[in-house]
Chimera marker file (.cmm) of the C-alpha trace (Angstrom):
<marker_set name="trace">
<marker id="1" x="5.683" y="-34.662" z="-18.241" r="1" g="1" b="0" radius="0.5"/>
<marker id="2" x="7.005" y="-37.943" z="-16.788" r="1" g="1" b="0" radius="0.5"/>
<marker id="3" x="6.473" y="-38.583" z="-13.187" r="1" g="1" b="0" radius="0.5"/>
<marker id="4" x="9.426" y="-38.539" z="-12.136" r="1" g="1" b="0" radius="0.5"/>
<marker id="5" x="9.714" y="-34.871" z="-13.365" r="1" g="1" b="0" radius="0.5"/>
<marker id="6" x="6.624" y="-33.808" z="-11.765" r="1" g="1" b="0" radius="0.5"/>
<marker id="7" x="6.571" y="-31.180" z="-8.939" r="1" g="1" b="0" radius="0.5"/>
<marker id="8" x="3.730" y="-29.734" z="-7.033" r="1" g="1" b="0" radius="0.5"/>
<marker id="9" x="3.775" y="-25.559" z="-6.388" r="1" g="1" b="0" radius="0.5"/>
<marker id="10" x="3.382" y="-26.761" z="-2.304" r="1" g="1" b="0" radius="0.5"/>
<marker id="11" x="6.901" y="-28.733" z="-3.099" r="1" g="1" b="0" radius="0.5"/>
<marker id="12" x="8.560" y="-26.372" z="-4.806" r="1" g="1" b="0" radius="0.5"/>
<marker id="13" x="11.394" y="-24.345" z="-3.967" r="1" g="1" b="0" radius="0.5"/>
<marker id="14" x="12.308" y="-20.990" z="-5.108" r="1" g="1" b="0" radius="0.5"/>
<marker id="15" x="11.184" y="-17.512" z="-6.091" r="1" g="1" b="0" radius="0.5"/>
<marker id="16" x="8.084" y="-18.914" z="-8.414" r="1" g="1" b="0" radius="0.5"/>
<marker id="17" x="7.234" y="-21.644" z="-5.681" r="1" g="1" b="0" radius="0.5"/>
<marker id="18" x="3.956" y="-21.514" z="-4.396" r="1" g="1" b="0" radius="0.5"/>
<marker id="19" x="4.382" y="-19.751" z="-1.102" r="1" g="1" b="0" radius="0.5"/>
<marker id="20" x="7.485" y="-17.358" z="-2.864" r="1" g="1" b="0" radius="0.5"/>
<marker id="21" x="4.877" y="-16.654" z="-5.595" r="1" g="1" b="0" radius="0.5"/>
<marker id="22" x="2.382" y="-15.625" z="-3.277" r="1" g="1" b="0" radius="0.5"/>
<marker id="23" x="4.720" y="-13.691" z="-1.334" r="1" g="1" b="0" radius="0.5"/>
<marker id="24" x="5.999" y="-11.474" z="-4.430" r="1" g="1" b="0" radius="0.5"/>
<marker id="25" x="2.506" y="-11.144" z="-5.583" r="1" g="1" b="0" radius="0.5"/>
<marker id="26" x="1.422" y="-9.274" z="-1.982" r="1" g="1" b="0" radius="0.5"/>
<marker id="27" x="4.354" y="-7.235" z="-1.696" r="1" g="1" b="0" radius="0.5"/>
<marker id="28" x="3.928" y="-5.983" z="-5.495" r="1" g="1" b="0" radius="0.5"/>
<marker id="29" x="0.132" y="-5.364" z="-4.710" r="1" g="1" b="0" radius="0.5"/>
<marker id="30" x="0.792" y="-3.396" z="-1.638" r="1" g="1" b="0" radius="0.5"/>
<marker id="31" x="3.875" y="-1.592" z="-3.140" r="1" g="1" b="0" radius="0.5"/>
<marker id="32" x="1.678" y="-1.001" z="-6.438" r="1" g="1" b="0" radius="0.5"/>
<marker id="33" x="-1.341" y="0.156" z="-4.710" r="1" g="1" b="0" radius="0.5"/>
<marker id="34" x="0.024" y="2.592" z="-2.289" r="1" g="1" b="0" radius="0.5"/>
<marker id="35" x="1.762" y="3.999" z="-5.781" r="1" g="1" b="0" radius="0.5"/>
<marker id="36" x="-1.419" y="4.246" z="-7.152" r="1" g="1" b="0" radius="0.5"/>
<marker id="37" x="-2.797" y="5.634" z="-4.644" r="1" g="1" b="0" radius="0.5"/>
<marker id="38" x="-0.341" y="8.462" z="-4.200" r="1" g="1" b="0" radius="0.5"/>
<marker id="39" x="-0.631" y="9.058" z="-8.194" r="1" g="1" b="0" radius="0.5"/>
<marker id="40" x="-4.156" y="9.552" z="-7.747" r="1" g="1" b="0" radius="0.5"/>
<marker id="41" x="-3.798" y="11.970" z="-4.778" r="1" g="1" b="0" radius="0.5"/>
<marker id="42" x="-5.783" y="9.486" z="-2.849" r="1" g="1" b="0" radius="0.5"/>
<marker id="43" x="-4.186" y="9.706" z="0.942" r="1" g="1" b="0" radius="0.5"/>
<marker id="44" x="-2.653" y="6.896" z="2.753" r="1" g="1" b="0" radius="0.5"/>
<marker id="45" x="-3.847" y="6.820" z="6.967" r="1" g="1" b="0" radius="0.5"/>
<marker id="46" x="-1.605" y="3.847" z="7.653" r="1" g="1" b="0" radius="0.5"/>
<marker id="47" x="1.123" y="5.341" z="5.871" r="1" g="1" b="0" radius="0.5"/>
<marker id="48" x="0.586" y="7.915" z="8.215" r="1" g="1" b="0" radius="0.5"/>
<marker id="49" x="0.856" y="6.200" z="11.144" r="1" g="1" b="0" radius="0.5"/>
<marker id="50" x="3.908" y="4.611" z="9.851" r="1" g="1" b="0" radius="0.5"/>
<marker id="51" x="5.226" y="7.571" z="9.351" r="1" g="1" b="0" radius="0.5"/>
<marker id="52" x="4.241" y="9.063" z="12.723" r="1" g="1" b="0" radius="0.5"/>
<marker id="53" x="5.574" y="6.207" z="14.650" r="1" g="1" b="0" radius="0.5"/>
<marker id="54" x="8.968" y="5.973" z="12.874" r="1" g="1" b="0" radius="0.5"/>
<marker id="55" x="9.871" y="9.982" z="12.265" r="1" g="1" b="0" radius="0.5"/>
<marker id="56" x="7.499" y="11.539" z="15.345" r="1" g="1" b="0" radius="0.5"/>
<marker id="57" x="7.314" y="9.350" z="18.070" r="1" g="1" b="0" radius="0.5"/>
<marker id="58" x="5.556" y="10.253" z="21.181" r="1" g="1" b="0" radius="0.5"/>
<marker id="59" x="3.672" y="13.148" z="18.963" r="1" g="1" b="0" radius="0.5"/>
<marker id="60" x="-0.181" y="13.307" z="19.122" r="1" g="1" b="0" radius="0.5"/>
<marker id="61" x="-1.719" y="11.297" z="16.333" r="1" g="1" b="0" radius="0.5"/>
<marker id="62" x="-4.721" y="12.987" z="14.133" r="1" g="1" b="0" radius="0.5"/>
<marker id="63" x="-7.676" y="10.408" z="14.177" r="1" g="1" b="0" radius="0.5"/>
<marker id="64" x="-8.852" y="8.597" z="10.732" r="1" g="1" b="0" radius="0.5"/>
<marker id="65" x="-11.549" y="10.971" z="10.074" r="1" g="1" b="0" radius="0.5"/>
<marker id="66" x="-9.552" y="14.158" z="11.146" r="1" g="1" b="0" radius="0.5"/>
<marker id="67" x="-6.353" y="13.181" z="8.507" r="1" g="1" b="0" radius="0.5"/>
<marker id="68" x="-9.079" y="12.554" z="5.785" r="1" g="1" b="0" radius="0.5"/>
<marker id="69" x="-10.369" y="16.237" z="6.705" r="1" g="1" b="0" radius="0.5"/>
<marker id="70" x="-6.856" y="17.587" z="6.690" r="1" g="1" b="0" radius="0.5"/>
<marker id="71" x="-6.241" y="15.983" z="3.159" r="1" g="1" b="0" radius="0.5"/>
<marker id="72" x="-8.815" y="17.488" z="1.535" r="1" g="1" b="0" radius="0.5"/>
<marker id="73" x="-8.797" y="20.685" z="2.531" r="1" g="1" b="0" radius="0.5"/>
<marker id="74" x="-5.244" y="20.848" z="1.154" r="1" g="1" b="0" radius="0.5"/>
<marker id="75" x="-6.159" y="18.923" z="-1.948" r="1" g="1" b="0" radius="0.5"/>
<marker id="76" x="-8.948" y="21.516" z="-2.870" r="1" g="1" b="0" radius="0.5"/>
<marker id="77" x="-8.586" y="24.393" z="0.208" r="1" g="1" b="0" radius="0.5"/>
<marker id="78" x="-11.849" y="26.175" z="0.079" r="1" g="1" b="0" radius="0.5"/>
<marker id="79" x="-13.631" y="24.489" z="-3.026" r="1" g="1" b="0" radius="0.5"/>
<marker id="80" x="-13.070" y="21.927" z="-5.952" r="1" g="1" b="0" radius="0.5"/>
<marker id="81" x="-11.341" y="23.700" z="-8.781" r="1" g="1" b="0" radius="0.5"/>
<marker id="82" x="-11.971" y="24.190" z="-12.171" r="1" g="1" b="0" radius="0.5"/>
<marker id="83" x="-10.337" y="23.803" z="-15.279" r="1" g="1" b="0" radius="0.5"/>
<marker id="84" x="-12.264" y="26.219" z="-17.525" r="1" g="1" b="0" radius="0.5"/>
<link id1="1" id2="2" r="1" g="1" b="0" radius="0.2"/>
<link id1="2" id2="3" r="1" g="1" b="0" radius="0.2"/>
<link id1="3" id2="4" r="1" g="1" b="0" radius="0.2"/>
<link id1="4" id2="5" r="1" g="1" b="0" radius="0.2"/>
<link id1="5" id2="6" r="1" g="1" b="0" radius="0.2"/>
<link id1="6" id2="7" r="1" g="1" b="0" radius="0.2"/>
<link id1="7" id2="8" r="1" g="1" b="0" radius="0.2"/>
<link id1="8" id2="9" r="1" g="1" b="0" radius="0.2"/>
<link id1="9" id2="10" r="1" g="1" b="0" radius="0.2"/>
<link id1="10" id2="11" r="1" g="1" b="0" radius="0.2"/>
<link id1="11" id2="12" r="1" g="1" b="0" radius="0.2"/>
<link id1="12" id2="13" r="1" g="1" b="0" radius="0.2"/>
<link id1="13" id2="14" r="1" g="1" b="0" radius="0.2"/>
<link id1="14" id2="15" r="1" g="1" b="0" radius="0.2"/>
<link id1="15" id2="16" r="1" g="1" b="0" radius="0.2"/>
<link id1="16" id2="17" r="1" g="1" b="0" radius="0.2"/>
<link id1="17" id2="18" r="1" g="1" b="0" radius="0.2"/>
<link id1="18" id2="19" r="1" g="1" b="0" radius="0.2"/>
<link id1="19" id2="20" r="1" g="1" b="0" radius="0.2"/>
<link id1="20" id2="21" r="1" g="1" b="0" radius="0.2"/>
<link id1="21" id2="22" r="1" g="1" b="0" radius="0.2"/>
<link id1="22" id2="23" r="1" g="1" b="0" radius="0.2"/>
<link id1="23" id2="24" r="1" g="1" b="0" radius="0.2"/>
<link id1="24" id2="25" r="1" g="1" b="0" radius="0.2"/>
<link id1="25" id2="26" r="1" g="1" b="0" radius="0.2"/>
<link id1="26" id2="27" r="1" g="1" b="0" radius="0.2"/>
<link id1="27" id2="28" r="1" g="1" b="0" radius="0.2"/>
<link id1="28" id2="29" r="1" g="1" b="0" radius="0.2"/>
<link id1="29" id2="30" r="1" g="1" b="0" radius="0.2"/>
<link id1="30" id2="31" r="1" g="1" b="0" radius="0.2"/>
<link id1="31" id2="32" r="1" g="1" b="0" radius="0.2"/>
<link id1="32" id2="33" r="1" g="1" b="0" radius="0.2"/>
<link id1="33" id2="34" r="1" g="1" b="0" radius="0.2"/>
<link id1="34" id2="35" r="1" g="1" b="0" radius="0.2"/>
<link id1="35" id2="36" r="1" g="1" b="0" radius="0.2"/>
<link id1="36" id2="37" r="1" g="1" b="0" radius="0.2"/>
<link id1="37" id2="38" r="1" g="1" b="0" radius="0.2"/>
<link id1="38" id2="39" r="1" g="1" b="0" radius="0.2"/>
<link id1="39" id2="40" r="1" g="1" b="0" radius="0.2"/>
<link id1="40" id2="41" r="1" g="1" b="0" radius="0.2"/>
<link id1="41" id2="42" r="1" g="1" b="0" radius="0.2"/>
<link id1="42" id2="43" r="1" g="1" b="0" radius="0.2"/>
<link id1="43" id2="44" r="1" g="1" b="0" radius="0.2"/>
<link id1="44" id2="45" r="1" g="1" b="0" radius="0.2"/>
<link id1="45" id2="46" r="1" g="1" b="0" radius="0.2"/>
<link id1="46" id2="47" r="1" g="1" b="0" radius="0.2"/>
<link id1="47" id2="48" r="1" g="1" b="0" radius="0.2"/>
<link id1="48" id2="49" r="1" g="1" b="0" radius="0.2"/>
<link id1="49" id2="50" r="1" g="1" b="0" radius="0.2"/>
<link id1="50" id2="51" r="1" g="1" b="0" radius="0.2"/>
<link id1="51" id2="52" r="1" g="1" b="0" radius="0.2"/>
<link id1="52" id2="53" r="1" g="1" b="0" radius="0.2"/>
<link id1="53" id2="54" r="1" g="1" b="0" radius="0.2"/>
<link id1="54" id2="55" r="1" g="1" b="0" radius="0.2"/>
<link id1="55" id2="56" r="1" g="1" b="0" radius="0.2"/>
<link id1="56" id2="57" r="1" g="1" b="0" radius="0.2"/>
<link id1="57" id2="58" r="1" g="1" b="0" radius="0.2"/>
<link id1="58" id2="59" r="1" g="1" b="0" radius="0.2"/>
<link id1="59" id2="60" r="1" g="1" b="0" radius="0.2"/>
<link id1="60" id2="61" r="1" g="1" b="0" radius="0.2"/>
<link id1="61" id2="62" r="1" g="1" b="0" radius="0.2"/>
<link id1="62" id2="63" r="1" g="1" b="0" radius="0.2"/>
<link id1="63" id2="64" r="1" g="1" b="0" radius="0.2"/>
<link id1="64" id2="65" r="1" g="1" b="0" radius="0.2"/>
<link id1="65" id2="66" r="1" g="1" b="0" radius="0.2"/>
<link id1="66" id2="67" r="1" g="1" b="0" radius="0.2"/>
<link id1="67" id2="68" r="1" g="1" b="0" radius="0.2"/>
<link id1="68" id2="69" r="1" g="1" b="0" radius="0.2"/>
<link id1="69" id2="70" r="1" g="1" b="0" radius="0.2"/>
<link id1="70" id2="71" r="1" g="1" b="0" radius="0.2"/>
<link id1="71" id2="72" r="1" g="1" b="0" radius="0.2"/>
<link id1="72" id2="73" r="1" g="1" b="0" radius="0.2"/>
<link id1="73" id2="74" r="1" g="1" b="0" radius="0.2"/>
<link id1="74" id2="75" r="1" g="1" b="0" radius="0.2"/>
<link id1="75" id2="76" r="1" g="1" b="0" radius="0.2"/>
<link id1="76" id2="77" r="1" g="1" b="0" radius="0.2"/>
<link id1="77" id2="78" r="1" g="1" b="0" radius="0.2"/>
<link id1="78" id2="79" r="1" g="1" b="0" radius="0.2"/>
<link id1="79" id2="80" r="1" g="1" b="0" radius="0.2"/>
<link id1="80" id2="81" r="1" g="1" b="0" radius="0.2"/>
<link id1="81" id2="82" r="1" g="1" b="0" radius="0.2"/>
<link id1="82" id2="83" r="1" g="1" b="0" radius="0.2"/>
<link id1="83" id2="84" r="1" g="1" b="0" radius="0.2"/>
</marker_set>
């Protein structure tokens, strides 16, 4: 490459840019890994929140430990199930 034609990532403008990469990559981690997450049946508190706060507003909020408690007993009610 001549040097002319060189361009650093910092320099660079556009969607593959340095800061623009960065950028994509953290919104595709979050996006994926909330996905993930919800595939797995793995439960989301600060999705909660979000949630709260946007649909619910002024509505009590269940603490970290309490939503956790909550999940699971709807995931598996009164025990782990079994396939066979």
């Amino acid at each position: 490459m001549r040097s002319d034609e060189s361009v650093t990532l910092s320099a660079a403008k556009g969607p593959m840019s340095g800061h623009g990469l960065l950028q994509r990559l953290r919104r595709f981690r979050m996006t994926t890994g909330a996905t993930l997450k919800r595939v797995c049946g793995m439960p989301d508190y600060p999705g909660y929140l979000a949630h709260m706060a946007q649909r619910h507003p002024g509505c009590p909020v269940l603490s970290e430990g309490q939503f956790y408690d909550e999940q699971v007993m709807a995931r598996y009610g009164n025990g782990a199930s079994r396939c066979c």
